[in-house]
N, C-alpha and C positions, 0 to 999 in steps of 0.2 A: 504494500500500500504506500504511496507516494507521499509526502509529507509535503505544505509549506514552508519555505525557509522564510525568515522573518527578515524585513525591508533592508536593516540593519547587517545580518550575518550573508547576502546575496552582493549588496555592495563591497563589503570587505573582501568577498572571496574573487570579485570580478579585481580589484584592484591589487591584491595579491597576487592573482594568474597575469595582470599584465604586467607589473615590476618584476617577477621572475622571468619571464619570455624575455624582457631586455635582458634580463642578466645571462639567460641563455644564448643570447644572439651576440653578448658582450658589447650592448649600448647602455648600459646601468653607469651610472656616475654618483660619484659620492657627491658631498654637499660643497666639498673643497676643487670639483672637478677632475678629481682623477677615477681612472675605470676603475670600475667594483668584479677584484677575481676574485673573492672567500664567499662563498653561498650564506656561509651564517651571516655576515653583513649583508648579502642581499637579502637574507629573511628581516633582518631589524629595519630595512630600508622598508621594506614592502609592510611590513606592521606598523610600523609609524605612518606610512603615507596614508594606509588604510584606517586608523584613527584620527588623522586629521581634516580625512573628508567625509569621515563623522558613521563609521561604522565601528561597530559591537564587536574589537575584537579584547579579548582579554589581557590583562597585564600579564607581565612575566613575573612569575612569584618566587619570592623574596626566599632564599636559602638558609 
């Protein structure tokens, strides 16, 4: 059975899928201008971007 995703968690994931495709195509840039090779930087890029344009994604918790 198919679920809705909520307006929130559909934005995040579309904005997510497309800073990762840069970084796969190697057009991802950090904030300083230089290319982004460490995938985990590209994940903290693509999770900020996606909070700023105001999607549900979760913090990263505190160790």
């Amino acid at each position: 059975m198919a679920t809705k995703k909520a307006a929130g968690q559909a934005k995040g994931e579309a904005k997510i899928h497309k800073v990762m495709e840069e970084h796969k195509e190697g057009k991802l840039k950090s904030g300083s201008g230089k290319k982004v090779t460490s995938r985990k930087q590209a994940v903290a890029i693509a999770l900020s971007e996606a909070r700023a344009a105001g999607a549900k994604v979760p913090r990263k918790k505190a160790s």
